[in-house]
PDB file of N, CA, C and O in Angstrom:
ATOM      1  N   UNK A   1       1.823   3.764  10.387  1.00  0.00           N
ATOM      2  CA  UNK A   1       0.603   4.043   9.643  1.00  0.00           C
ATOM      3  C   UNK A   1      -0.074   2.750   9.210  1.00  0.00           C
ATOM      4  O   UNK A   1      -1.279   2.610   9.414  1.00  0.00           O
ATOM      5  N   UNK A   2       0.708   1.715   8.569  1.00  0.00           N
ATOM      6  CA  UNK A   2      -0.240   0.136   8.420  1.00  0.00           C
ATOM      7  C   UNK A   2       0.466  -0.283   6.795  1.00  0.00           C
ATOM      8  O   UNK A   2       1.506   0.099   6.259  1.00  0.00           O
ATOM      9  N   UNK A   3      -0.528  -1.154   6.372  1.00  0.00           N
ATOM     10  CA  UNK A   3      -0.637  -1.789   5.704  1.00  0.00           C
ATOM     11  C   UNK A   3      -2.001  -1.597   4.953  1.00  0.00           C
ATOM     12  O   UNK A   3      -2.986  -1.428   5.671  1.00  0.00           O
ATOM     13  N   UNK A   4      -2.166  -1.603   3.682  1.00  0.00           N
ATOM     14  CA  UNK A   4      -2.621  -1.024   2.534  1.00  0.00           C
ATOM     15  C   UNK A   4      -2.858  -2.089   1.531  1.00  0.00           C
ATOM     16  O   UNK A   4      -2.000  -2.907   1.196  1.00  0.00           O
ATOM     17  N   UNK A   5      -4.171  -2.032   1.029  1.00  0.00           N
ATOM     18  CA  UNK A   5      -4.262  -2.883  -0.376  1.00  0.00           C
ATOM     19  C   UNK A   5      -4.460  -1.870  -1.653  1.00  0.00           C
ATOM     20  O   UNK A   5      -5.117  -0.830  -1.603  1.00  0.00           O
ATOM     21  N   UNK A   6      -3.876  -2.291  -2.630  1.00  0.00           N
ATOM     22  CA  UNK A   6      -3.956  -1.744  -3.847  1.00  0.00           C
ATOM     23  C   UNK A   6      -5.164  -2.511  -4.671  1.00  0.00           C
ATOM     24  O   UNK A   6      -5.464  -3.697  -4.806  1.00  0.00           O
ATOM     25  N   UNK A   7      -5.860  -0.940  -5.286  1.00  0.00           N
ATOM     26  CA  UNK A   7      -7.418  -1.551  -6.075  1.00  0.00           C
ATOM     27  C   UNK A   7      -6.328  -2.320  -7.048  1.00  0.00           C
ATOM     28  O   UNK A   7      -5.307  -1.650  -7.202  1.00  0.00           O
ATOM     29  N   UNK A   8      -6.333  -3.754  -7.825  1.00  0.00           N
ATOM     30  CA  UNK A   8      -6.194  -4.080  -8.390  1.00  0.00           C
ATOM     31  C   UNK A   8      -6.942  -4.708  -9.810  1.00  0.00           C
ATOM     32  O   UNK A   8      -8.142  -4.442  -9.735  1.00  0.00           O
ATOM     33  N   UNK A   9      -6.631  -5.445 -11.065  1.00  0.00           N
ATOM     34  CA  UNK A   9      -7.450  -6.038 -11.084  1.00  0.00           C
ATOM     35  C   UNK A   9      -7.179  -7.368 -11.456  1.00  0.00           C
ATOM     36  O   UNK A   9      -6.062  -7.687 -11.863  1.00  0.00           O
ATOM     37  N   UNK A  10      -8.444  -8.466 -11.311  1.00  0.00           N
ATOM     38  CA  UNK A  10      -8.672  -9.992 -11.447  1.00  0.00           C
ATOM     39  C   UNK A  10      -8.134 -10.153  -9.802  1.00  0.00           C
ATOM     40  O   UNK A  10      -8.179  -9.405  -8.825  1.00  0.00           O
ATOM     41  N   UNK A  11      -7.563 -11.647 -10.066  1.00  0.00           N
ATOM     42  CA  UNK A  11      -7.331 -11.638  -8.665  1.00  0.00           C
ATOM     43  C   UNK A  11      -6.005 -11.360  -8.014  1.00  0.00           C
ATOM     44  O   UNK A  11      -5.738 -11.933  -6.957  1.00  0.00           O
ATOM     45  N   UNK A  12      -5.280 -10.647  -8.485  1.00  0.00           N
ATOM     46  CA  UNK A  12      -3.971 -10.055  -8.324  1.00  0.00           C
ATOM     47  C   UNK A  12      -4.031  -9.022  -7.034  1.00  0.00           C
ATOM     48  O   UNK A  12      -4.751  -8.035  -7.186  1.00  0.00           O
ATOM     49  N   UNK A  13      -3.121  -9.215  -5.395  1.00  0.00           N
ATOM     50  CA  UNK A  13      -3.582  -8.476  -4.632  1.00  0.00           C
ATOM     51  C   UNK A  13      -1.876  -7.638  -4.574  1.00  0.00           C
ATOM     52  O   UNK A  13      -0.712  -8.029  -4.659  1.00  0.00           O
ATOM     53  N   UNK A  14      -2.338  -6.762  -4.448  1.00  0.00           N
ATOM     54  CA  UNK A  14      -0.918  -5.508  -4.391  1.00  0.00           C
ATOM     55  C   UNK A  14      -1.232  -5.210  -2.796  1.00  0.00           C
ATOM     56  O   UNK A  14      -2.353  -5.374  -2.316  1.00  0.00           O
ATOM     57  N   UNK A  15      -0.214  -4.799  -2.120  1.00  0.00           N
ATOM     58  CA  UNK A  15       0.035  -4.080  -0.894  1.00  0.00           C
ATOM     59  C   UNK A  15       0.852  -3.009  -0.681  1.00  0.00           C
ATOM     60  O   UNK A  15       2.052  -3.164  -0.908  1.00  0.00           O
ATOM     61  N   UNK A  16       0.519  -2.129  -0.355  1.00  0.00           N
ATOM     62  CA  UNK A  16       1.043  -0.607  -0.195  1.00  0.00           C
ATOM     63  C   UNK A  16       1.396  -0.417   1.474  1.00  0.00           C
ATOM     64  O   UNK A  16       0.424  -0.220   2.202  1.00  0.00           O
ATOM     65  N   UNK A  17       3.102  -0.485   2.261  1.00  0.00           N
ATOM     66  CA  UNK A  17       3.040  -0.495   3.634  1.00  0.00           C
ATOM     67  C   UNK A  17       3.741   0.786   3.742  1.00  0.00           C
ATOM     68  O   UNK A  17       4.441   1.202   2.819  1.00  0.00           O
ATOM     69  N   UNK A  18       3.602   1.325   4.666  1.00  0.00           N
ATOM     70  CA  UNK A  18       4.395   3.295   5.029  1.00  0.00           C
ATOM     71  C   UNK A  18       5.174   2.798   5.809  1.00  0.00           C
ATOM     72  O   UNK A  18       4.883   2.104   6.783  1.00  0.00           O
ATOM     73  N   UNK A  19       6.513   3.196   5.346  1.00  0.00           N
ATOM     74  CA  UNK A  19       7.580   2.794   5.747  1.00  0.00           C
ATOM     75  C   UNK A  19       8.105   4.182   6.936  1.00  0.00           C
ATOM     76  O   UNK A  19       8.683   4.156   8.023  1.00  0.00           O
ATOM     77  N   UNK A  20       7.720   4.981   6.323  1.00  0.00           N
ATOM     78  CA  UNK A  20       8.252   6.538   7.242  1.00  0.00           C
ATOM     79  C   UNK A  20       6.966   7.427   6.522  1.00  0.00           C
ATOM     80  O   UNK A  20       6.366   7.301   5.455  1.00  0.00           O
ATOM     81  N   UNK A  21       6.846   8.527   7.831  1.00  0.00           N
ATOM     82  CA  UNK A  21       6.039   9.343   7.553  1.00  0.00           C
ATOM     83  C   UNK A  21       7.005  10.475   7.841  1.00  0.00           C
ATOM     84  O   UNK A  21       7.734  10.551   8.830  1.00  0.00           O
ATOM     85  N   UNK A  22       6.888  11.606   6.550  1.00  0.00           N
ATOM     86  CA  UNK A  22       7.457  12.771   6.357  1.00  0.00           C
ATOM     87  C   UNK A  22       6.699  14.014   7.081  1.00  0.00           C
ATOM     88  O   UNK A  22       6.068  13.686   8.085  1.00  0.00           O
ATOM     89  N   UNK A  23       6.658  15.553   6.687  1.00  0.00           N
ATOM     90  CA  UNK A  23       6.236  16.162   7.171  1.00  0.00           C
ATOM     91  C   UNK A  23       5.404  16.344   5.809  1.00  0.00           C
ATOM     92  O   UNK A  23       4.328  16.790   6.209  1.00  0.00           O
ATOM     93  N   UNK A  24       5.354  16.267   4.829  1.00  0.00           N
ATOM     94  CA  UNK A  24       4.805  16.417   3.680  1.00  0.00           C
ATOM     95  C   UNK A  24       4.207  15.318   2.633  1.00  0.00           C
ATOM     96  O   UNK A  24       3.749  15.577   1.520  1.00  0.00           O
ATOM     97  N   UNK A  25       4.306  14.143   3.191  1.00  0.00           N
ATOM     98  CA  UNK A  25       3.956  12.721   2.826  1.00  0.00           C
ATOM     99  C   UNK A  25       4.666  11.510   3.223  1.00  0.00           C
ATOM    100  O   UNK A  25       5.343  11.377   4.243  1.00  0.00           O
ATOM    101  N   UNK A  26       4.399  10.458   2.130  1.00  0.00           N
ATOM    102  CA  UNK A  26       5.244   9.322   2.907  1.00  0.00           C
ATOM    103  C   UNK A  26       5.763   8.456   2.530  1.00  0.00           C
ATOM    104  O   UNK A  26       5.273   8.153   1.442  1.00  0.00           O
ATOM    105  N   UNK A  27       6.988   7.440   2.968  1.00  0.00           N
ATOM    106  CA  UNK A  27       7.556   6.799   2.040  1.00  0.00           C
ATOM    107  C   UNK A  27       6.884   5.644   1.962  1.00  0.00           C
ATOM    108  O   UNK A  27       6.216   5.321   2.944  1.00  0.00           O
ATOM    109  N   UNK A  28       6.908   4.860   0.902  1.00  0.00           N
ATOM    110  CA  UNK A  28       5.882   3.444   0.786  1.00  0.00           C
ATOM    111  C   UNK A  28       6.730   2.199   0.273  1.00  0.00           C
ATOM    112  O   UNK A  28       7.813   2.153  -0.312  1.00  0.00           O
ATOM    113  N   UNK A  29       6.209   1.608   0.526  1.00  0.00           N
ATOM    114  CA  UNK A  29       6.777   0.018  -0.234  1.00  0.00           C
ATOM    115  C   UNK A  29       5.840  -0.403  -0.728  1.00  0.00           C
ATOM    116  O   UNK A  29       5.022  -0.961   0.003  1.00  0.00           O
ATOM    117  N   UNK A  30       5.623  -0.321  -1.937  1.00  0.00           N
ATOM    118  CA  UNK A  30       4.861  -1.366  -2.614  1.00  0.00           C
ATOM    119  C   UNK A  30       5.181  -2.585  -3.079  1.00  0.00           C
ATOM    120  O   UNK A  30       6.150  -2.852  -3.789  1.00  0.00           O
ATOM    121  N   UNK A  31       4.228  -3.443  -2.610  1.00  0.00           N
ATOM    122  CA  UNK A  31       4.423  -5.277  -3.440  1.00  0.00           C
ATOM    123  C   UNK A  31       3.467  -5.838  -4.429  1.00  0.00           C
ATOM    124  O   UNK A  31       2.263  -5.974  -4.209  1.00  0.00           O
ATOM    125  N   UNK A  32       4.162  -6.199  -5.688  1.00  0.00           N
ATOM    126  CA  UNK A  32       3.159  -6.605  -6.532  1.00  0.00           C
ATOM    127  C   UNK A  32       3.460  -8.302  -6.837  1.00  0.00           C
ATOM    128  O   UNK A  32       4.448  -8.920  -7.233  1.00  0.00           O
ATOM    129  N   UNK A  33       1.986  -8.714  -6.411  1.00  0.00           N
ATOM    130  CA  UNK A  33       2.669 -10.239  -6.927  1.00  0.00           C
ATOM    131  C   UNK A  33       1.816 -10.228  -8.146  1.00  0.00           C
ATOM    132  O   UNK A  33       0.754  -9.607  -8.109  1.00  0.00           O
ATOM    133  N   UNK A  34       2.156 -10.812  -9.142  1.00  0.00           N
ATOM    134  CA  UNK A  34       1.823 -11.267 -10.252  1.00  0.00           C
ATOM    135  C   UNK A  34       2.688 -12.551 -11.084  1.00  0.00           C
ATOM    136  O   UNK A  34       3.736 -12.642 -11.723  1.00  0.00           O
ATOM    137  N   UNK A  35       1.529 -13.497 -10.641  1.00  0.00           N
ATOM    138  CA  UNK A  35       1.882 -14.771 -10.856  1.00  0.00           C
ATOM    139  C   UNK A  35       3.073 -15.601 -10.653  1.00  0.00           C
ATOM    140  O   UNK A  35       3.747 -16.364 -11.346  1.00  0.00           O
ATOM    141  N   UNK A  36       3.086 -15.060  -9.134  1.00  0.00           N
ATOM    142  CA  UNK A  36       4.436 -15.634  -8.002  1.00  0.00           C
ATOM    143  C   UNK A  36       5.485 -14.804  -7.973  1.00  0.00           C
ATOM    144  O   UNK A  36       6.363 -14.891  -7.115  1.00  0.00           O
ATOM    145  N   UNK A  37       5.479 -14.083  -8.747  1.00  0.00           N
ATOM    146  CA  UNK A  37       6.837 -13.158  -9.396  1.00  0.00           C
ATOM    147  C   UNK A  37       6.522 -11.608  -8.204  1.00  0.00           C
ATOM    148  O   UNK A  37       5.538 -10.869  -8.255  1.00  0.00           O
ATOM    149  N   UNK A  38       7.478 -11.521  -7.417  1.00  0.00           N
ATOM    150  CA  UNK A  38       7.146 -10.187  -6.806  1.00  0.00           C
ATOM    151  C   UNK A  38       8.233  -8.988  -6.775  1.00  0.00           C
ATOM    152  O   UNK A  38       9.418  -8.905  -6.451  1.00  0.00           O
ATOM    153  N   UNK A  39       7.020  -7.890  -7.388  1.00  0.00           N
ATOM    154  CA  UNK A  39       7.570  -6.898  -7.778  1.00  0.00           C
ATOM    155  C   UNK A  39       7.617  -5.395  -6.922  1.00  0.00           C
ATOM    156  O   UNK A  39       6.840  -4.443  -6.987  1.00  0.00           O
ATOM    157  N   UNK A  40       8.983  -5.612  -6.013  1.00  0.00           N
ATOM    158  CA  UNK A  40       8.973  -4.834  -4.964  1.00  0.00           C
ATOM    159  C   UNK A  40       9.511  -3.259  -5.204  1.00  0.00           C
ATOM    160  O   UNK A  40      10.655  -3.162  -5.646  1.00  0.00           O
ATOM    161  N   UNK A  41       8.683  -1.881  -4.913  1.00  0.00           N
ATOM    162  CA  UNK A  41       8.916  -0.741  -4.980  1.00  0.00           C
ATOM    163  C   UNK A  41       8.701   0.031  -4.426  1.00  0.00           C
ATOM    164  O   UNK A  41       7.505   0.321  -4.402  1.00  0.00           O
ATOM    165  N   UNK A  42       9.915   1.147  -3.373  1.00  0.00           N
ATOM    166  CA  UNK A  42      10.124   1.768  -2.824  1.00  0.00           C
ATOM    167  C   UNK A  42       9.587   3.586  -3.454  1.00  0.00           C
ATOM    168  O   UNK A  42      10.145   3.958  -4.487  1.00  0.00           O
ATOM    169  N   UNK A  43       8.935   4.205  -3.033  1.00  0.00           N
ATOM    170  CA  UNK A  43       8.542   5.198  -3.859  1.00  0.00           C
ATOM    171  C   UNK A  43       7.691   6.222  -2.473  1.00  0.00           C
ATOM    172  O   UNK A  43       7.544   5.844  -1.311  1.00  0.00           O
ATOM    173  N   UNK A  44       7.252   7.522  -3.049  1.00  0.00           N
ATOM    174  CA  UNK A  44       7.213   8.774  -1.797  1.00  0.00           C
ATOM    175  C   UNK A  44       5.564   9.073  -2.817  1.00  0.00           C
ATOM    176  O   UNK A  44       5.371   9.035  -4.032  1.00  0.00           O
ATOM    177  N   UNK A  45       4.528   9.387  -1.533  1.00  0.00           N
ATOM    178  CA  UNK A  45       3.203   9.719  -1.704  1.00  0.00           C
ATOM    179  C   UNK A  45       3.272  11.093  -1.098  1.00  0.00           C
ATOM    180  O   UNK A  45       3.774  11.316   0.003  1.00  0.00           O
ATOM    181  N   UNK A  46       2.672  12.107  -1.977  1.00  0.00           N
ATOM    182  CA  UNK A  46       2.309  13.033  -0.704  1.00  0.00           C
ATOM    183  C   UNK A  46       1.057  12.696  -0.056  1.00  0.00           C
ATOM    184  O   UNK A  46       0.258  11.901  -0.552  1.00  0.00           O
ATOM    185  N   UNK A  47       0.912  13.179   0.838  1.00  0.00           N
ATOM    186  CA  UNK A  47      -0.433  13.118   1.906  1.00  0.00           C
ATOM    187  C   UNK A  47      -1.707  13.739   1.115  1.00  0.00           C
ATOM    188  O   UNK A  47      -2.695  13.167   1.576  1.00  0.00           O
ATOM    189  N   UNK A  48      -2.118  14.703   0.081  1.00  0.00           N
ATOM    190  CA  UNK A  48      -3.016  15.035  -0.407  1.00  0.00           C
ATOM    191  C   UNK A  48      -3.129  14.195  -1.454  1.00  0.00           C
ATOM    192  O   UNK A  48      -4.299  14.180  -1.836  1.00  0.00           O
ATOM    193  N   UNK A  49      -2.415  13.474  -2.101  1.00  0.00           N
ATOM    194  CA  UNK A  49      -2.594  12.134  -2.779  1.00  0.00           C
ATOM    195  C   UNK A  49      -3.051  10.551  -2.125  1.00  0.00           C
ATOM    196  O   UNK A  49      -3.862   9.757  -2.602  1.00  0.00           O
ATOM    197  N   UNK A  50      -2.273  10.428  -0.950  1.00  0.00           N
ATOM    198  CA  UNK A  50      -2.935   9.558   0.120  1.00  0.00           C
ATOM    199  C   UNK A  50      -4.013   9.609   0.681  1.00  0.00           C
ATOM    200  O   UNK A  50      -4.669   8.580   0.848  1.00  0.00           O
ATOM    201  N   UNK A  51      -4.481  10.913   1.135  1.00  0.00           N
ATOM    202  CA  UNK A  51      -5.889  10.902   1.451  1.00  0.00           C
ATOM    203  C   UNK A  51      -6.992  10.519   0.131  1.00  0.00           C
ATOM    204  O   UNK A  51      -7.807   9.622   0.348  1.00  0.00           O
ATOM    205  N   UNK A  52      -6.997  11.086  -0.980  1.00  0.00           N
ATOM    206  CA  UNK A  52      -7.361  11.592  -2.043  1.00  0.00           C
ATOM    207  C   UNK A  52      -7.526   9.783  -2.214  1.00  0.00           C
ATOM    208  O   UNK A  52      -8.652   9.329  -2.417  1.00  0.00           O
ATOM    209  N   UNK A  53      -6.433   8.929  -2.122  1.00  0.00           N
ATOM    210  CA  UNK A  53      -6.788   7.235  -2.749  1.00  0.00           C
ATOM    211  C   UNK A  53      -7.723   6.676  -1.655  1.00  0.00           C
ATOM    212  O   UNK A  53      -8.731   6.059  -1.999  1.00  0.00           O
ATOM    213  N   UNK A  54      -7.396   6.888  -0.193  1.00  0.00           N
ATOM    214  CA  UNK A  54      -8.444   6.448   0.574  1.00  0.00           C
ATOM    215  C   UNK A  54     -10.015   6.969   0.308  1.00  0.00           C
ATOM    216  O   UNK A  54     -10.908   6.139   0.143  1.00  0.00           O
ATOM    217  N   UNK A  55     -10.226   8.105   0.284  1.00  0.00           N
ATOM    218  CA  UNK A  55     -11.512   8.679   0.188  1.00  0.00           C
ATOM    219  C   UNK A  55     -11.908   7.731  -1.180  1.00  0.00           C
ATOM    220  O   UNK A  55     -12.994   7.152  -1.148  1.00  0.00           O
ATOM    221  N   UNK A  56     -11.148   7.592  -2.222  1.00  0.00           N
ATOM    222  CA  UNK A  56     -11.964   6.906  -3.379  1.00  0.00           C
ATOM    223  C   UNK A  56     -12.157   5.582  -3.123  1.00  0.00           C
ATOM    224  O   UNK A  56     -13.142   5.203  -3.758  1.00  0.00           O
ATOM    225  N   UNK A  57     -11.553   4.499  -2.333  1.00  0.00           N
ATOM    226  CA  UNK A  57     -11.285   3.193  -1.973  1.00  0.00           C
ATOM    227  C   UNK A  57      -9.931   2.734  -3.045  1.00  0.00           C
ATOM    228  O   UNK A  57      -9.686   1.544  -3.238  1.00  0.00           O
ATOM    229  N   UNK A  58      -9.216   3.702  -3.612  1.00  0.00           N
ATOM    230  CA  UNK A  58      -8.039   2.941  -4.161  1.00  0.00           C
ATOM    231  C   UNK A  58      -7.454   2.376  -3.186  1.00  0.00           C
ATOM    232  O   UNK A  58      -7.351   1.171  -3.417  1.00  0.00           O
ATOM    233  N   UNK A  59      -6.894   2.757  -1.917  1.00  0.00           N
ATOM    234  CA  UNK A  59      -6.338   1.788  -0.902  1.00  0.00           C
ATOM    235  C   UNK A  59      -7.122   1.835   0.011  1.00  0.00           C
ATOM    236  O   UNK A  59      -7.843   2.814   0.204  1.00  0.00           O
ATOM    237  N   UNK A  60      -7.124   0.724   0.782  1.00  0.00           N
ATOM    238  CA  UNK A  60      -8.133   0.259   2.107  1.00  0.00           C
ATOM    239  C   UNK A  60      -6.598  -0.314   3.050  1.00  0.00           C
ATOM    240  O   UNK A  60      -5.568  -0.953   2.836  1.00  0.00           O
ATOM    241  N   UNK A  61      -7.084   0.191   3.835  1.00  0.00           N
ATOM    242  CA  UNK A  61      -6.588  -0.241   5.324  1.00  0.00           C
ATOM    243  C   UNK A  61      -6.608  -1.528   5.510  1.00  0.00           C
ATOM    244  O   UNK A  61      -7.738  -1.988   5.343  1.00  0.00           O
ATOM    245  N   UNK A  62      -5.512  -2.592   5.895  1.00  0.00           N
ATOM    246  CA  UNK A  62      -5.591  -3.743   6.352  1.00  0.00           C
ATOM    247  C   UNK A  62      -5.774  -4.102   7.622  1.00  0.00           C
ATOM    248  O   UNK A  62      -5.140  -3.513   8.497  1.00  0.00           O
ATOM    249  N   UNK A  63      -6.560  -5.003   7.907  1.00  0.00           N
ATOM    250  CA  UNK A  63      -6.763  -5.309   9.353  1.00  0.00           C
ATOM    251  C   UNK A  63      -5.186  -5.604   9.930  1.00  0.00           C
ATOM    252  O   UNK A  63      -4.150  -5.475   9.279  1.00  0.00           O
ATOM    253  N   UNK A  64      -5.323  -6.057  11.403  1.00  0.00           N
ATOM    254  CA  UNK A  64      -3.835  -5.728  12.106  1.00  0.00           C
ATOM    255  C   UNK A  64      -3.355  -7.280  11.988  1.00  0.00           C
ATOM    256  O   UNK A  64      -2.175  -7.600  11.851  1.00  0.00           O
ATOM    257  N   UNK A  65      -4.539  -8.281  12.069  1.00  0.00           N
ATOM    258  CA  UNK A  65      -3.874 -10.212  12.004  1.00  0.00           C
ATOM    259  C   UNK A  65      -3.497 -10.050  10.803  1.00  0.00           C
ATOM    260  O   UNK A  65      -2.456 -10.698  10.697  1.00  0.00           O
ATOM    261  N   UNK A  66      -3.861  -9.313   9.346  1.00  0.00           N
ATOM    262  CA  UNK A  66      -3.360 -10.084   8.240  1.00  0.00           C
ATOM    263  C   UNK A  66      -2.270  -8.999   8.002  1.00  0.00           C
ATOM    264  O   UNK A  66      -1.320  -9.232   7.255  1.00  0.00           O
ATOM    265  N   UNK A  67      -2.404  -7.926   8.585  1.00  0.00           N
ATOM    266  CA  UNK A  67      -1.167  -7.012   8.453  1.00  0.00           C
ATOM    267  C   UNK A  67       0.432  -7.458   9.089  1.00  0.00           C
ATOM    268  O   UNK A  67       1.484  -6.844   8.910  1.00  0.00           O
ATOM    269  N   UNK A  68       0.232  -8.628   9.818  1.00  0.00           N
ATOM    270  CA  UNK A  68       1.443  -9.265  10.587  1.00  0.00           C
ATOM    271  C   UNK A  68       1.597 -10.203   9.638  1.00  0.00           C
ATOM    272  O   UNK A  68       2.774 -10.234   9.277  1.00  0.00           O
ATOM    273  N   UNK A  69       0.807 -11.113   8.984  1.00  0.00           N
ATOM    274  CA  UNK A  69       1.296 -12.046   8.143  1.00  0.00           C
ATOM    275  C   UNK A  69       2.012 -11.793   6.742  1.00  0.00           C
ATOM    276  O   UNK A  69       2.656 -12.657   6.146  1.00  0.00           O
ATOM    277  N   UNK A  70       1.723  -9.926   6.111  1.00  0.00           N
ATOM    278  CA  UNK A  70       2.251  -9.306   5.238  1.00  0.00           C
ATOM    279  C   UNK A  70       4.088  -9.121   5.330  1.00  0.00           C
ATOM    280  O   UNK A  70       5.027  -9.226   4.541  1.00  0.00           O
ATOM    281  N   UNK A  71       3.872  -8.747   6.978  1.00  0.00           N
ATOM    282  CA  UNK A  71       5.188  -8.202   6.962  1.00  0.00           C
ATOM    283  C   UNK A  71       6.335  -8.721   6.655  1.00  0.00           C
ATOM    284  O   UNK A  71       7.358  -8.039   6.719  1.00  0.00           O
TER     285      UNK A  71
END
């Protein structure tokens, strides 16, 4: 599925990557850096919540060059 930015705020960038897709949603990894310190969390979206953040722009899709440099 990709790689994901989290609306954040200032200049703090979060990334949201789908680790597995379920039949009912999906598992995620989230990364938070805040001020070098990274705060890594494993956690389950359903899909009517995932759609629901894209349609608002809470997460945007990462392109595929900076999605390789995430991984």
């Amino acid at each position: 599925m990709g790689t994901y930015t989290l609306k954040s705020f200032g200049k703090q960038t979060d990334y949201m990557t789908v680790v597995r897709e379920m039949d009912d949603g999906y598992v995620v990894r989230i990364v938070r850096d805040a001020d070098g310190y990274e705060d890594v969390t494993t956690d389950y979206i359903s899909k009517a919540l995932f759609d629901s953040c894209i349609r608002t722009g809470y997460i945007t899709k990462v392109a595929a060059s900076v999605e390789a440099v995430t991984a």
